[in-house]
C-alpha positions as CSV (number, residue, x, y, z in Angstrom):
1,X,2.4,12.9,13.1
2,X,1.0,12.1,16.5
3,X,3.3,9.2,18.3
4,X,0.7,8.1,19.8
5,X,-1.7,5.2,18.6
6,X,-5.5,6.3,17.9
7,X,-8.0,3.6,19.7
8,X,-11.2,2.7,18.7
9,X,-13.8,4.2,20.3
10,X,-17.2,4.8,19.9
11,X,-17.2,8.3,19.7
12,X,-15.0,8.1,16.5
13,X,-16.7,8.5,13.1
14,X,-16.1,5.5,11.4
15,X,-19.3,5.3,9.1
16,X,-21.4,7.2,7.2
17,X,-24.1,6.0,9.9
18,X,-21.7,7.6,13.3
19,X,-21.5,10.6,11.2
20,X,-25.2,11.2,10.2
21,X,-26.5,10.4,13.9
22,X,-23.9,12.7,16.0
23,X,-22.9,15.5,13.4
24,X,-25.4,18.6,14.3
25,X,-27.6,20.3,11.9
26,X,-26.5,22.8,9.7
27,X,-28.9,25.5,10.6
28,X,-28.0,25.0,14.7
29,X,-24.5,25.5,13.8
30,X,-24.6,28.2,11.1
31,X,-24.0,26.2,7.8
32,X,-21.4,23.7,6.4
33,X,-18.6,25.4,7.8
34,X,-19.1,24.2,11.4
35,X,-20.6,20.8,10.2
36,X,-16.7,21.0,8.4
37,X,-15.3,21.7,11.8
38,X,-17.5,19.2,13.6
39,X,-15.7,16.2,11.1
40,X,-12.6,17.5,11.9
41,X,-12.9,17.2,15.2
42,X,-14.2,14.0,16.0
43,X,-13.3,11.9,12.8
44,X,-9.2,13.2,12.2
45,X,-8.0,10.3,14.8
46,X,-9.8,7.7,12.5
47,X,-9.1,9.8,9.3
48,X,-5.2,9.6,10.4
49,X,-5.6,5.7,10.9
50,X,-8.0,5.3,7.2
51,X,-4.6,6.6,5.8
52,X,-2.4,3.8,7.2
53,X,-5.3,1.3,6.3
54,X,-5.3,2.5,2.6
55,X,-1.4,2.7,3.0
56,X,-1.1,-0.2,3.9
57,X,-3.3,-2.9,2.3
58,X,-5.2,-0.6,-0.8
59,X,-5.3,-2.7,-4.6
60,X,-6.3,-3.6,-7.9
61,X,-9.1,-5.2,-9.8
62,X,-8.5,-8.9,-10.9
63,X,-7.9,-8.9,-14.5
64,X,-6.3,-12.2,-15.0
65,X,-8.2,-14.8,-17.1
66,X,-7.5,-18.5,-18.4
67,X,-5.5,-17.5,-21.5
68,X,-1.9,-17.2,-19.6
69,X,-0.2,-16.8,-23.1
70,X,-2.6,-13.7,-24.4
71,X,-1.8,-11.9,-20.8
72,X,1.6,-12.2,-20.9
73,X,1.8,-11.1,-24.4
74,X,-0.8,-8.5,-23.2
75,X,2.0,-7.4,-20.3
76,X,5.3,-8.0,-22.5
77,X,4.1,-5.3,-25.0
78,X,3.3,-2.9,-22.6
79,X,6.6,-3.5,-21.4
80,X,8.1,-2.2,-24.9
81,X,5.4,0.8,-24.8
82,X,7.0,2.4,-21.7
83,X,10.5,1.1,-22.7
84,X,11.2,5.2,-23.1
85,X,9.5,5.7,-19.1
86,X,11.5,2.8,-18.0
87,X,14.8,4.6,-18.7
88,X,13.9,7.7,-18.6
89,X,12.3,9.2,-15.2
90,X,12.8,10.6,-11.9
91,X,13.4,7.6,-10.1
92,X,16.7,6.6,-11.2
93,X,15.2,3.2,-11.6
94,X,13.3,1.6,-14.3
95,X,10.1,2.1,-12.7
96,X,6.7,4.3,-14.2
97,X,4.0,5.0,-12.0
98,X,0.8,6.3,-12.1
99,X,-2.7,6.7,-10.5
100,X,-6.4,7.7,-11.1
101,X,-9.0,9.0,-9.0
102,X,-13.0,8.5,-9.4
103,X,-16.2,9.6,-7.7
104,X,-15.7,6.5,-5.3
105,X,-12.2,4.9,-6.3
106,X,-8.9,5.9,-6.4
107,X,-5.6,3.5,-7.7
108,X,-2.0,3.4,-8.2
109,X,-0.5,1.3,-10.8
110,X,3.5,0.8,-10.9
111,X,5.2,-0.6,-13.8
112,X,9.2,-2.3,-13.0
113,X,11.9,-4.1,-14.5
114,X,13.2,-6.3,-11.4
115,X,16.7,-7.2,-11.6
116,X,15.7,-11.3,-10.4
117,X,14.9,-14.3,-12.7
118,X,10.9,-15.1,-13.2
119,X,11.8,-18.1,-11.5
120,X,12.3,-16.2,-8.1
121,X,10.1,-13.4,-8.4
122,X,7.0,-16.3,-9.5
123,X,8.2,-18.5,-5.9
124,X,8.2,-15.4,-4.2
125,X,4.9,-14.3,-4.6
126,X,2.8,-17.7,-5.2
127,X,3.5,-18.0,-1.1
128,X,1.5,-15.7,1.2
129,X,3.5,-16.6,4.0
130,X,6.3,-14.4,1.5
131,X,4.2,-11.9,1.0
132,X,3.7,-11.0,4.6
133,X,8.1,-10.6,4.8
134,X,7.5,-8.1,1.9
135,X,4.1,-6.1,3.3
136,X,5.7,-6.0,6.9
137,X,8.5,-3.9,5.5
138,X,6.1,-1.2,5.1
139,X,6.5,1.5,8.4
140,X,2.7,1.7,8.7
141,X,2.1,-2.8,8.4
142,X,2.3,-4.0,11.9
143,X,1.1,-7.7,11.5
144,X,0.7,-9.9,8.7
145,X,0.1,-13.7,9.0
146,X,-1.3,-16.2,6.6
147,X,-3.4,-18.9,8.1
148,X,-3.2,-22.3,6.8
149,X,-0.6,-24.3,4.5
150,X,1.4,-22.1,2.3
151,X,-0.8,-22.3,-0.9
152,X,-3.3,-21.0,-3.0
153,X,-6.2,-20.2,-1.9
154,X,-5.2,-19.1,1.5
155,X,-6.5,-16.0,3.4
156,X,-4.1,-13.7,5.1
157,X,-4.5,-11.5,8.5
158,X,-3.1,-7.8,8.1
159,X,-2.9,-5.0,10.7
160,X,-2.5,-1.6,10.0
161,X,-1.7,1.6,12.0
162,X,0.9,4.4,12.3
163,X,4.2,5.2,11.3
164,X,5.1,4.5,15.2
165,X,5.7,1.6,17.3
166,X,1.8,0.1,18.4
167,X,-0.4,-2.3,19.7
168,X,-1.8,-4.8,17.8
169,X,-5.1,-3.7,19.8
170,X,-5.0,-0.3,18.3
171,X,-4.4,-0.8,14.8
172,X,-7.2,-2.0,12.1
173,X,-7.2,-5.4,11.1
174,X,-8.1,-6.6,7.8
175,X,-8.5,-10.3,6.2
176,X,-7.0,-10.8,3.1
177,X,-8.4,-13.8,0.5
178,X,-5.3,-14.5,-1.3
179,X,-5.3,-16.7,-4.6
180,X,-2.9,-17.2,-7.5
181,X,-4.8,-16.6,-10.5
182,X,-2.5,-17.8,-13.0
183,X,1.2,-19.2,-13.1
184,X,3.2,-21.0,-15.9
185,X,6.7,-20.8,-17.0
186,X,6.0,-17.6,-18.6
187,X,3.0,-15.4,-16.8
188,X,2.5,-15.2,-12.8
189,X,-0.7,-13.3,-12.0
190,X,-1.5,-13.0,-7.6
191,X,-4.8,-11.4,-6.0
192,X,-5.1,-10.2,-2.8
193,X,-9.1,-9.0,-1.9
194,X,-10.4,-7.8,1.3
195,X,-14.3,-7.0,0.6
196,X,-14.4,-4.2,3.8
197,X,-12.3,-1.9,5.8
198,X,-12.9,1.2,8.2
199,X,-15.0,4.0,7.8
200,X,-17.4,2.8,5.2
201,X,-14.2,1.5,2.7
202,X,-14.4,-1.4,0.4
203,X,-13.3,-3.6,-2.1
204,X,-9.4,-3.8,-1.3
205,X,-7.6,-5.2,-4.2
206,X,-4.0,-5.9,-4.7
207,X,-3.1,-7.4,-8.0
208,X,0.6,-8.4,-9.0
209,X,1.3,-9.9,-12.7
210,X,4.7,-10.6,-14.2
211,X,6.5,-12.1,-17.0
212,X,10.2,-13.2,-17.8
213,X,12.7,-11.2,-19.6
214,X,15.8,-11.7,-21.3
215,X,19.1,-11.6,-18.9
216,X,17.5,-12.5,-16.2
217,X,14.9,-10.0,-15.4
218,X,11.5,-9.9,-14.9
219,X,8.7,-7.4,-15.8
220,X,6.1,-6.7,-13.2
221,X,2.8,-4.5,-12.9
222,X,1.6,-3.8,-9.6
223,X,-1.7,-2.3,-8.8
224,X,-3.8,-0.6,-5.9
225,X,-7.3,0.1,-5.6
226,X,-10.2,0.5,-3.0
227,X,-13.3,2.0,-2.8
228,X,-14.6,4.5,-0.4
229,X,-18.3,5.9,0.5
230,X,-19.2,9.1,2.3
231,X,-17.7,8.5,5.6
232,X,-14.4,7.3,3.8
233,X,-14.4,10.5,2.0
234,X,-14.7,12.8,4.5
235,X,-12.3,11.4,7.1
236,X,-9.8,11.4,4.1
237,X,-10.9,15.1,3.5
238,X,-10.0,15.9,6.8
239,X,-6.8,13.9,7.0
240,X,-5.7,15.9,3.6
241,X,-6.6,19.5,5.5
242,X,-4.4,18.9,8.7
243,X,-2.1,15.9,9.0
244,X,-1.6,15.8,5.4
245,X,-1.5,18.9,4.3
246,X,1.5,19.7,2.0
247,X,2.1,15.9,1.5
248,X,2.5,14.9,-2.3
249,X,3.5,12.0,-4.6
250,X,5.2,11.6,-7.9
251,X,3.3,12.5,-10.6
252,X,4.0,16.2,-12.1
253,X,1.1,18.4,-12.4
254,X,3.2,21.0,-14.2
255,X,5.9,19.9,-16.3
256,X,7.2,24.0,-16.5
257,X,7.6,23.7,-12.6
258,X,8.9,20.3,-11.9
259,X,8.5,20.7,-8.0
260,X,4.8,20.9,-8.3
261,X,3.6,17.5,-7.6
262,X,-0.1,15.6,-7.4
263,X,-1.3,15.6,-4.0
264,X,-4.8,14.6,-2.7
265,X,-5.9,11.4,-2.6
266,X,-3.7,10.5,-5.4
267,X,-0.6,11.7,-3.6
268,X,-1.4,9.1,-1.0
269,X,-1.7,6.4,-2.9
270,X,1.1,7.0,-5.5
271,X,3.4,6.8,-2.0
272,X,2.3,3.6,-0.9
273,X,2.5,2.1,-4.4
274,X,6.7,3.6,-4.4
275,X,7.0,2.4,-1.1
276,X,5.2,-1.1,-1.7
277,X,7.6,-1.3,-5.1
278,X,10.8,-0.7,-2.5
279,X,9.8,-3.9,-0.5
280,X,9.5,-5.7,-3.5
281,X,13.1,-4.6,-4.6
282,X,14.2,-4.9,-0.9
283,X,13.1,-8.4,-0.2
284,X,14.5,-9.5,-3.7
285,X,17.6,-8.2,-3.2
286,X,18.2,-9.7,0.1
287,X,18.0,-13.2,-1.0
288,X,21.3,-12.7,-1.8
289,X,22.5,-13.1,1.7
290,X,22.5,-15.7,4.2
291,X,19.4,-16.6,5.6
292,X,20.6,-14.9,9.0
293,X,21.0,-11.9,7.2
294,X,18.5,-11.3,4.8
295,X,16.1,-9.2,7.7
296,X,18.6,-6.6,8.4
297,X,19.7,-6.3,4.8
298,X,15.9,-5.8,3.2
299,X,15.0,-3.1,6.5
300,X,18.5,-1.4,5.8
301,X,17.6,-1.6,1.6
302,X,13.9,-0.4,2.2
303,X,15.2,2.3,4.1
304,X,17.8,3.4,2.1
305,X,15.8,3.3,-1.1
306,X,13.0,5.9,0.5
307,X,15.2,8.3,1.5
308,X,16.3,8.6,-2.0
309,X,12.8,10.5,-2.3
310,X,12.4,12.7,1.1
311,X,9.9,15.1,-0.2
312,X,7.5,12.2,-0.5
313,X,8.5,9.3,1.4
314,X,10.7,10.8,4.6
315,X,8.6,9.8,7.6
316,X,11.2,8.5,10.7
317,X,15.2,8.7,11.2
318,X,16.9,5.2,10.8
319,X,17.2,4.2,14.2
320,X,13.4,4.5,15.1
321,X,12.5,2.7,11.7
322,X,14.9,-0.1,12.2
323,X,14.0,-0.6,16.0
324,X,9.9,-0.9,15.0
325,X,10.2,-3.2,12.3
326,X,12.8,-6.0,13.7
327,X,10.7,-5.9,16.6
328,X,7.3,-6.1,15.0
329,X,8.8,-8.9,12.6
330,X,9.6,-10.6,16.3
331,X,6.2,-10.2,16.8
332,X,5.2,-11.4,13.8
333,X,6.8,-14.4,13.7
334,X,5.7,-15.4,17.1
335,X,2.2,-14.6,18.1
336,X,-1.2,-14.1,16.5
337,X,-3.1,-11.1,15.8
338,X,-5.9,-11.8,18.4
């Protein structure tokens, strides 16, 4: 992956507008294969960085309603219908993960048993300010602040970009309405929405929902979802026949060859949802430690946990990973993202 950040310029397709006023004619060019090689050309920078964006800040339709008691009933028996998933899977963690993939939508929806109480897991994640210490984790988040008091509704400033150290200048900047939907002794239900993004990309929704279990646990379902139009779809097309060619997620495709793996757009997004899960796990762990401590030990963690899965989530050695992050969480912590 290129080192180097991708600005924005002009010439870079980012809608379905750039691309239909500067790609030639079919018939001057000699068919769709040079109009293929035309996107490829001048749309892969912003392809690459739509990658990070959906990375980075892709989610889930709002499905939480008033009746707090019928959704976490809704959510504790799905918990005992992937009780055999839960214990039984590749990730050596009681996790289950899937995703789905439509004309104009693709999603990722992750199912865990957290080893914290509600009680932390519900404070946690009723604060945006504590939602930006988890998202930052993430190699490709390079900025997240929310604005205002730490409550509900509250909107939240994200940048995205690569997997290496960046500008805020160059990265793509989305705003986040955040809201707790729901939240009792019993049922937590969060929604992050962000109505547009780059290259013709909509309707970012990030949805978290938990509920208590016994010892101490807690039961959550994470999901991911954006929409896409033309534009969107062919900068991921190109992304997916260069830069991310060979890359894959989680879900087997052909349970007689367990090394065949989904791939696509569904690979991308079943990778962000594993490695938005790990911060999750990472931060919650951490709180374990002195406050002094708890930034080193949730990078260290985070890192850690995706190298347990290298043929999907392996992007930088630990050094360069762990330099990025403390210094973008300086950065963070200290300035704005204008």
């Amino acid at each position: 992956m290129n080192a180097q950040p991708f600005p924005v310029k002009a010439t870079v397709c980012r809608t379905t507008e750039c691309i239909a006023k500067t790609a030639p004619a079919a018939g001057k060019l000699g068919g769709m294969q040079k109009i293929w090689s035309f996107v490829l050309k001048h749309c892969l920078p912003a392809a690459v960085a739509l990658v990070f964006v959906i990375a980075g800040s892709a989610v889930a339709q709002p499905s939480s309603g008033p009746g707090n008691e019928s959704n976490a009933a809704a959510l504790l028996e799905k918990h005992a219908a992937l009780a055999v998933q839960l214990t039984q899977n590749q990730y050596r963690r009681p996790l289950f993960l899937e995703s789905s993939e439509s004309a104009n939508t693709v999603s990722g929806n992750a199912y865990a048993v957290l080893d914290s109480p509600f009680s932390t897991v519900s404070a946690t994640f009723k604060s945006p300010s504590r939602w930006c210490e988890v998202l930052i984790l993430h190699l490709n988040t390079k900025y997240c602040r929310a604005s205002g008091a730490d409550t509900s509704p509250s909107k939240m400033a994200v940048s995205i970009g690569t997997k290496n150290p960046q500008p805020l200048k160059a990265a793509f900047s989305l705003e986040f309405a955040y809201r707790v939907a729901a939240a009792s002794p019993n049922y937590l239900a969060v929604q992050l929405n962000a109505d547009k993004g780059p290259m013709s990309t909509s309707n970012y929704r990030l949805e978290l929902q938990a509920v208590p279990l016994p010892e101490g646990k807690t039961f959550m379902y994470l999901r991911y979802s954006y929409g896409y139009g033309m534009a969107g779809r062919l900068a991921m097309q190109a992304y997916l026949a260069t830069l991310g060619r060979g890359k894959v997620g989680f879900t087997q495709i052909n349970p007689e060859k367990k090394s065949d793996y989904v791939g696509g757009m569904r690979g991308t997004i079943e990778r962000n949802t594993m490695r938005y899960y790990l911060a999750i796990e990472a931060y919650l762990a951490s709180l374990s430690r002195p406050p002094a401590q708890q930034l080193d030990a949730r990078l260290q963690y985070w890192f850690d946990a995706t190298e347990e899965y290298p043929q999907q989530l392996h992007e930088l050695d630990r050094p360069s990973y762990l330099t990025m992050k403390k210094s973008e969480y300086r950065r963070q912590q200290t300035s704005s993202s204008d």
